[in-house]
C-alpha positions in Angstrom: 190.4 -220.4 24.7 193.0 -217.7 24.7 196.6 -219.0 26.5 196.1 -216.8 29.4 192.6 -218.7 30.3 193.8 -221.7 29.7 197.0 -220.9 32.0 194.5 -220.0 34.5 191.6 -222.9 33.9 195.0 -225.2 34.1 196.2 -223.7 38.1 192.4 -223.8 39.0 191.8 -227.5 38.2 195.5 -228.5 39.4 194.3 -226.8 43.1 191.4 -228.2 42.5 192.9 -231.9 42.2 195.0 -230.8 45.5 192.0 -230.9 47.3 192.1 -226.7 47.5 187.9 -226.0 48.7 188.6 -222.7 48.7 188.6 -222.5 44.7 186.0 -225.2 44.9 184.1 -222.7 46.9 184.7 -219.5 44.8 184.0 -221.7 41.3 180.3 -222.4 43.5 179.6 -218.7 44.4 181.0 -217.9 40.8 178.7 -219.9 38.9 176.1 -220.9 41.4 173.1 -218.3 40.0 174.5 -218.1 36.7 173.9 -222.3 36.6 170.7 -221.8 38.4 168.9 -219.5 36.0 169.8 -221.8 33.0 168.7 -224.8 35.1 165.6 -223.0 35.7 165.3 -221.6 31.9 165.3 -225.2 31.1 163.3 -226.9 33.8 161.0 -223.9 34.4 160.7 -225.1 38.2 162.9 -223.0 40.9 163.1 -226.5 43.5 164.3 -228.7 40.5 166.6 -226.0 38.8 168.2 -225.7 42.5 168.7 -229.7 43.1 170.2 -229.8 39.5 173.0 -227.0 40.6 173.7 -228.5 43.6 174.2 -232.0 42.3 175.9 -230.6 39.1 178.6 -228.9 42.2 178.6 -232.1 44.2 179.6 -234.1 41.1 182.1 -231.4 39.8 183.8 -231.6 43.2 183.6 -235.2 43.5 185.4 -236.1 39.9 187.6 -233.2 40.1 190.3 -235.8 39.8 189.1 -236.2 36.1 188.8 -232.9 35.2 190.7 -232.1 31.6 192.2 -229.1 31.7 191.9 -228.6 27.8 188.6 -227.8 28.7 186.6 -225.0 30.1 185.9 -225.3 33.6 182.6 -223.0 32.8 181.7 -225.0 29.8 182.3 -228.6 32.1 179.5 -227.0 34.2 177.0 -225.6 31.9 177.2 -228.8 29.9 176.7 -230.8 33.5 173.6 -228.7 34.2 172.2 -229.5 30.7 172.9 -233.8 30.9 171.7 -233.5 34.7 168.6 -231.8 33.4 167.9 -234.3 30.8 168.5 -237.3 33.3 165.9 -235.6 35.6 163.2 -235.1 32.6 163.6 -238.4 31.7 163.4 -239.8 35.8 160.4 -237.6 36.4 158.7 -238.9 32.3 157.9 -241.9 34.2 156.2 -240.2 37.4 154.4 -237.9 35.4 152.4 -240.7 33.4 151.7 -242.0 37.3 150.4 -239.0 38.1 148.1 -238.2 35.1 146.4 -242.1 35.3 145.6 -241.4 39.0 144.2 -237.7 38.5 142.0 -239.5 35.1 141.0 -242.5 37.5 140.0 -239.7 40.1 138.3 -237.6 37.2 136.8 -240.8 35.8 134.9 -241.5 39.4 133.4 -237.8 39.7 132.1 -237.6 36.4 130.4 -241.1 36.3 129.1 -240.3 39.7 125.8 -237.4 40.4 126.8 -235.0 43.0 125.3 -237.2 45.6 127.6 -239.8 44.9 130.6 -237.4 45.0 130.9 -237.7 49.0 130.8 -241.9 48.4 133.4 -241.2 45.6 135.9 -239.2 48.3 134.8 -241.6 50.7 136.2 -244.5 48.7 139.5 -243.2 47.5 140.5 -242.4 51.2 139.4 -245.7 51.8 141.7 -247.2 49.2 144.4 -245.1 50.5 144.3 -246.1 53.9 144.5 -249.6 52.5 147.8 -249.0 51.1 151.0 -250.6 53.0 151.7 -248.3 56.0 154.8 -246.8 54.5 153.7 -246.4 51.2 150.4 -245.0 52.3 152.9 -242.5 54.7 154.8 -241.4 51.7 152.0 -241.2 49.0 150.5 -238.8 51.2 152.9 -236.8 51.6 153.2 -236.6 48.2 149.5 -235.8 47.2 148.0 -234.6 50.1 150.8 -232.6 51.8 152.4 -231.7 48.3 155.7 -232.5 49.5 158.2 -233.2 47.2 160.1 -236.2 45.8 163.0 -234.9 47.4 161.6 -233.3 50.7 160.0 -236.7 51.6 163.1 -238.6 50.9 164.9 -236.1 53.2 162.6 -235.9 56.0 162.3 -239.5 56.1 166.0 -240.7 55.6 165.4 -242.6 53.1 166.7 -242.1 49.3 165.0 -240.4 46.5 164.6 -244.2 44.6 162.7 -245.5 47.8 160.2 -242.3 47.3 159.7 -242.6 43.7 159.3 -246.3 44.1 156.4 -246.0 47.1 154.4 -243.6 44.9 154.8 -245.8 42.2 153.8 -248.7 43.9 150.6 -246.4 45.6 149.3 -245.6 42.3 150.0 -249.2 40.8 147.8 -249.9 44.0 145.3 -247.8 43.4 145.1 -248.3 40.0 144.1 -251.7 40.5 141.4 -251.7 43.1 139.1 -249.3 41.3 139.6 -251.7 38.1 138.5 -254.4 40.8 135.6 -252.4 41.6 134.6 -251.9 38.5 
């Protein structure tokens, strides 16, 4: 980093520190797209790559207090977006297993069933899903039937992204277990 950026990487992150959001706010409209199409280069999902730049601004303006300014302020962010990116892939790892058993378990009653049974097979699993806890059942389908995401049912509900991962857990853990029952 030449002396002249580091002079002025140096005054930004000193305002910065001050509590100054009007450099907080140039640094977002700066970087914002720039962060968003490598968030999205690595996520490959538009909703994702934009909750990763926004949490990746939230945190940078929330530890600004920490900020070294030996560092780039653009590198601090770029390397944010990537570690934010890997703690999501590894949050949503977990969800995605969830998902696949439940779309096998679904796959696994059509094909063992003849088309007549196919209506008894729908039947069935919206039988087991209205069986589901009340809040769980609201949230799973939101999830699966409304296509909502992790993050838009959390909102809409007031509740925090944990509590929605955790009820569509629990629904497919649920589910999971009264078709082995049936079985």
């Amino acid at each position: 980093m030449s002396l002249d950026i580091y002079n002025k990487n140096v005054i930004l992150i000193q305002k910065l520190q001050e509590g100054n959001e009007e450099i907080w706010k140039g640094l977002v409209n700066k970087y914002s797209d720039r962060l968003f199409t490598y968030a999205l280069s690595l996520s490959f999902d538009h909703s994702i790559a934009s909750d990763i730049v926004q949490q990746v601004f939230i945190s940078f303006y929330e530890f600004r207090y920490k900020l070294n300014p030996k560092y780039s302020i653009e590198s601090f962010l770029y390397k944010s977006t990537y570690n934010k990116f890997i703690t999501e892939y590894h949050k949503n790892k977990s969800l995605t297993r969830l998902h696949e058993q439940y779309y096998y378990i679904l796959e696994q009653n059509l094909n063992n069933n003849s088309d007549k049974d196919l209506s008894k097979s729908i039947d069935l699993m919206n039988s087991l899903i209205r069986d589901l806890p009340e809040k769980t059942k609201k949230i799973f389908c939101l999830k699966k039937i409304n296509g909502l995401t992790n993050k838009e049912i959390a909102k809409h509900n007031k509740i925090s992204l944990k509590t929605v991962e955790a009820h569509v857990s629990k629904a497919f853990k649920l589910l999971r277990e009264k078709v082995k029952e049936l079985k």
